[in-house]
Each structure stands twice: as C-alpha cells, then as structure tokens.
N, C-alpha and C positions, 0 to 999 in steps of 0.2 A: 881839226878835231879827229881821234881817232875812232873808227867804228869798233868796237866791242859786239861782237855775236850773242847775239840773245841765246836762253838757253829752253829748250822744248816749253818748259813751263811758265816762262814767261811773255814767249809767242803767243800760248794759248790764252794766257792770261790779257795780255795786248787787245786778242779777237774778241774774247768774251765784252771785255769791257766796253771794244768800238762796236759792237752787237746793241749797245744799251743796259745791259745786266751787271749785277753785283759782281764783285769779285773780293774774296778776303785774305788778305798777306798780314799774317800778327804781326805788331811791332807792340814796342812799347808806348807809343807816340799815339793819340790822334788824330789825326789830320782835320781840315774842315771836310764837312759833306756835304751838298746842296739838298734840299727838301726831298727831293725823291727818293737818294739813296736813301737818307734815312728812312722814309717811310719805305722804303724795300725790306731794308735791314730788318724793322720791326716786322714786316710782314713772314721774309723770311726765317725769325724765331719765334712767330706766332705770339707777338707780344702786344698786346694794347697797346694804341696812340699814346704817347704821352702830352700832356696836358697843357 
C-alpha cells in the first residue's frame, strides 16, 4: 500500500480527534456519530438535547 503524506491539517486534525475532541470536515454526507459526539456537537452550537 502506498503511504500518502498527510497534509499540516489533517495531522492536526488526526491529534485533535485522538485527544477525544470534535473535529468538523463539511461534506455532503453524514457519517454515524456515537452518543457523545453528538452530544458535543450540540454542546458545541449551544443547542438543546434533542428529544
């Protein structure tokens, strides 16, 4: 398999994420999230639990 060099921001982003913390890349997509990001995410934009 070939290595591909990451690039500065996606290093950072690698750290952030193995830290435990959110990280957000738009796409158009998705993804699943496991309980907590969510409740990060909402914490994060100061948004009520949803229900």
């Amino acid at each position: 398999m070939k290595h591909i060099p990451l690039s500065p921001a996606m290093a950072r982003g690698i750290e952030i994420s193995n830290s435990g913390s959110v990280i957000a890349i738009p796409t158009e997509t998705v993804y699943g999230l496991n309980e907590k990001a969510v409740a990060e995410i909402f914490e994060l934009k100061r948004r009520l639990a949803s229900p």
